[in-house]
C-alpha positions as CSV (number, residue, x, y, z in Angstrom):
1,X,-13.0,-51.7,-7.1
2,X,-9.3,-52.0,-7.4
3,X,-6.9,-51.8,-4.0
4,X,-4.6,-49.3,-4.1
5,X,-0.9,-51.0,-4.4
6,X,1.6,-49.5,-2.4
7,X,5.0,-47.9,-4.1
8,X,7.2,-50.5,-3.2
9,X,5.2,-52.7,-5.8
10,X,5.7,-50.5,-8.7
11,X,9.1,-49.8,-7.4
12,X,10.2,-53.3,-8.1
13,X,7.8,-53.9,-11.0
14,X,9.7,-55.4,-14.0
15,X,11.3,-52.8,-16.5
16,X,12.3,-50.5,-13.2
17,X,16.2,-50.4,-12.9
18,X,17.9,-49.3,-9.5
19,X,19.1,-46.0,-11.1
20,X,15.3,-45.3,-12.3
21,X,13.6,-47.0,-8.6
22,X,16.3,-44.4,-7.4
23,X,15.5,-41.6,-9.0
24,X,12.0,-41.9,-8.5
25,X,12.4,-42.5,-4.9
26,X,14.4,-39.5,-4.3
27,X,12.1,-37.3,-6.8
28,X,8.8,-38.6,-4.2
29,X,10.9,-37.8,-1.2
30,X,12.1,-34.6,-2.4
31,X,8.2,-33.7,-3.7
32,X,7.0,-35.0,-0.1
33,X,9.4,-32.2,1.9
34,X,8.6,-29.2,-0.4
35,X,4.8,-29.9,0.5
36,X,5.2,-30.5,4.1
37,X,7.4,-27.6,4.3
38,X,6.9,-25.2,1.4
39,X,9.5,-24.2,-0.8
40,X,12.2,-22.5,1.2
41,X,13.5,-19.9,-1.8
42,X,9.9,-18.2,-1.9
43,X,9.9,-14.9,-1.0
44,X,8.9,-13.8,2.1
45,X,7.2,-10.3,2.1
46,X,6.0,-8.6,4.5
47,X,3.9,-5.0,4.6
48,X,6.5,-3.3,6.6
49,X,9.6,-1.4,4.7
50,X,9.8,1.5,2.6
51,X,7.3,2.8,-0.4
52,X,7.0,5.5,-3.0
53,X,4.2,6.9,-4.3
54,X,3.7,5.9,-7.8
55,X,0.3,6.9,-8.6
56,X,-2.9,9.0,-7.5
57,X,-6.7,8.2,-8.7
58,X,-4.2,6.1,-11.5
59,X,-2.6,8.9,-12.7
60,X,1.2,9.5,-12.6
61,X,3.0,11.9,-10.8
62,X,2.6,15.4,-10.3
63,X,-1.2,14.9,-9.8
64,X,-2.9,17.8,-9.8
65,X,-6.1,17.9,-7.9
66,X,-8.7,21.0,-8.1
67,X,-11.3,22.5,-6.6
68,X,-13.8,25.6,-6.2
69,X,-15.9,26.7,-3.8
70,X,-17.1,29.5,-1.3
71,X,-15.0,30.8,2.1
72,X,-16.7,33.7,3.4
73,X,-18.5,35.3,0.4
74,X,-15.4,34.8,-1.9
75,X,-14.9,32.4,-4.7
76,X,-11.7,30.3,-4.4
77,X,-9.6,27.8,-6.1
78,X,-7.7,25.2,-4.2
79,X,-5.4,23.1,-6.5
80,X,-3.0,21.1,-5.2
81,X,-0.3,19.5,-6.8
82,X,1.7,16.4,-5.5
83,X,5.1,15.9,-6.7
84,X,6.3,13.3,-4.9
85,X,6.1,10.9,-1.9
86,X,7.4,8.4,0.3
87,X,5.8,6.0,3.2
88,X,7.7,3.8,5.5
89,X,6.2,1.1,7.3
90,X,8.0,0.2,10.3
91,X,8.1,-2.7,12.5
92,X,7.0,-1.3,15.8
93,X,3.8,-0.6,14.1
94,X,5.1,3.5,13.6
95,X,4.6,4.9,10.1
96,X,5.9,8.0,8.7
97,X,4.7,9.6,5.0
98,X,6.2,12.8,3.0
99,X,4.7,14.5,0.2
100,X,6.4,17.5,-1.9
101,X,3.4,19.0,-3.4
102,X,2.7,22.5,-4.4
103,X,-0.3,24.3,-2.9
104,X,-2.6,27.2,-4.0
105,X,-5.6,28.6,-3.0
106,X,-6.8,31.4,-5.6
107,X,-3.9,34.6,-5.6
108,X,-4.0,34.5,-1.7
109,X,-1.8,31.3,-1.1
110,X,1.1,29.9,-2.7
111,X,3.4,27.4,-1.5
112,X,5.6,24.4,-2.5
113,X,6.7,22.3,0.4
114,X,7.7,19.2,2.0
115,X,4.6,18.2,3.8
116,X,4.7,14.7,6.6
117,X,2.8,13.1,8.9
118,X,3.5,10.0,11.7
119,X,1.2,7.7,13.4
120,X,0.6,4.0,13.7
121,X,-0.5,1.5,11.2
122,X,-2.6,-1.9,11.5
123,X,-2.9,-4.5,9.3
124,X,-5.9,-7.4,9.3
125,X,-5.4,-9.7,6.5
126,X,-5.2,-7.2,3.4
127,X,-7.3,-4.4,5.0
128,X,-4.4,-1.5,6.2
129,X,-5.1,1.6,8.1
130,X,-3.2,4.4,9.4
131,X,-3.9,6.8,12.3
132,X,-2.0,10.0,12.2
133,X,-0.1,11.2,15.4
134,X,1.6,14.2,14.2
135,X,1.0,16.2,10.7
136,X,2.9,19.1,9.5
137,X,1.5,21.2,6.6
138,X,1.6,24.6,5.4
139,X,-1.7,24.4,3.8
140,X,-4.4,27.5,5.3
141,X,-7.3,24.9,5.1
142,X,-8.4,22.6,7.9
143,X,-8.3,18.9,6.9
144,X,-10.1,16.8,9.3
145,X,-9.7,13.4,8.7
146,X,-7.7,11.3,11.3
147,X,-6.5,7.9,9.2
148,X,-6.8,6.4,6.1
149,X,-7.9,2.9,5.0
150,X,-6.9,0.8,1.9
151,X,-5.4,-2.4,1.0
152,X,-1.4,-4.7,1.0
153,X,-1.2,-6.5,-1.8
154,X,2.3,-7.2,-2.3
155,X,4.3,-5.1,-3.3
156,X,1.7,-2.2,-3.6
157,X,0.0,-0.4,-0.9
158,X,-3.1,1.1,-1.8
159,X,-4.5,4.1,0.7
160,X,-8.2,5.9,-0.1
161,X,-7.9,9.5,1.6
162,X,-11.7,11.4,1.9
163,X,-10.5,14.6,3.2
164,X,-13.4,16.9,4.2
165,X,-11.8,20.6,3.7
166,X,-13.4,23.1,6.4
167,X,-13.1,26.5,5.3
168,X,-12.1,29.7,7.6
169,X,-15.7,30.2,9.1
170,X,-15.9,26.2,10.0
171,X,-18.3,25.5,7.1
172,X,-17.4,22.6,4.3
173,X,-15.4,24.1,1.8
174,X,-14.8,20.5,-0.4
175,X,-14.4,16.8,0.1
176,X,-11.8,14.9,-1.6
177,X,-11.8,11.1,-2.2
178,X,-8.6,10.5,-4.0
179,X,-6.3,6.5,-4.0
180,X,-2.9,6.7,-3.6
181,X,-0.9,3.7,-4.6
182,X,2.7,3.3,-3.2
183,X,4.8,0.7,-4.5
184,X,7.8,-1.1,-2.5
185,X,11.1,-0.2,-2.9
């Protein structure tokens, strides 16, 4: 078995000027601190900052997302279409979202409008959820969910909404299951 020789050996091994034992020395030292300290121009990234919504279900934007079913004896459409939107991630663990989207259910309901909601955000490893505080939405049906789960993976931030859709007389009009990707800005 062979002993490992230390660097000074091959430092001063025949064939090894100063300039090259120099060089060599300083190209060790210099490989020694990135390691021990990581490189200092990587980016440093972190989830919180401001997004906008790039895709839904992989689709680009407006997404258009339809459905029929029964409310009370009477056949209805719901489409909704999202036009844009925008999440910011803050540091105190606050989040606000905005969607412009373009609602309709059947002839009875038509509106385009600016729809948000605020709440708080956690983040374990990749795994990111929000928990909405406040919603505002013009929209006549009852959405129940409370928070969203999905994934960070720098720069993107993945969210899968399941909306359960409760119809006027409380029964379940429709569930949604749809991924919205944001990407940082």
């Amino acid at each position: 078995m062979r002993t490992p020789r230390p660097l000074a050996v091959f430092l001063s091994a025949p064939g090894y000027s100063a300039g090259n034992r120099a060089r060599l020395l300083a190209f060790v030292m210099l490989t020694a601190v990135v390691v021990a300290c990581g490189d200092p121009t990587a980016p440093t990234d972190t989830v919180t900052g401001t997004y906008v919504l790039s895709t839904i279900n992989s689709s680009p934007l407006p997404f258009v997302d339809s459905h029929t079913y029964t409310d009370a004896g009477v056949s209805l459409t719901f489409k909704q279409t999202v036009n844009t939107g925008s999440l910011t991630v803050k540091t105190d663990n606050t989040y606000g979202v905005k969607f412009n989207q373009r609602v309709q259910v059947g002839t009875i309901f038509d509106q385009t409008s600016t729809d948000s909601s605020t709440g708080t955000w956690a983040l374990s490893g990749s795994d990111f959820t929000i928990s909405f505080k406040d919603t505002t939405s013009t929209s006549p049906l009852v959405i129940t969910t409370k928070s969203f789960k999905g994934t960070w993976a720098a720069p993107t931030l993945s969210l899968t909404v399941v909306d359960t859709v409760k119809t006027s007389t409380g029964s379940i009009g429709f569930i949604s299951s749809l991924i919205y990707k944001f990407t940082k800005q």
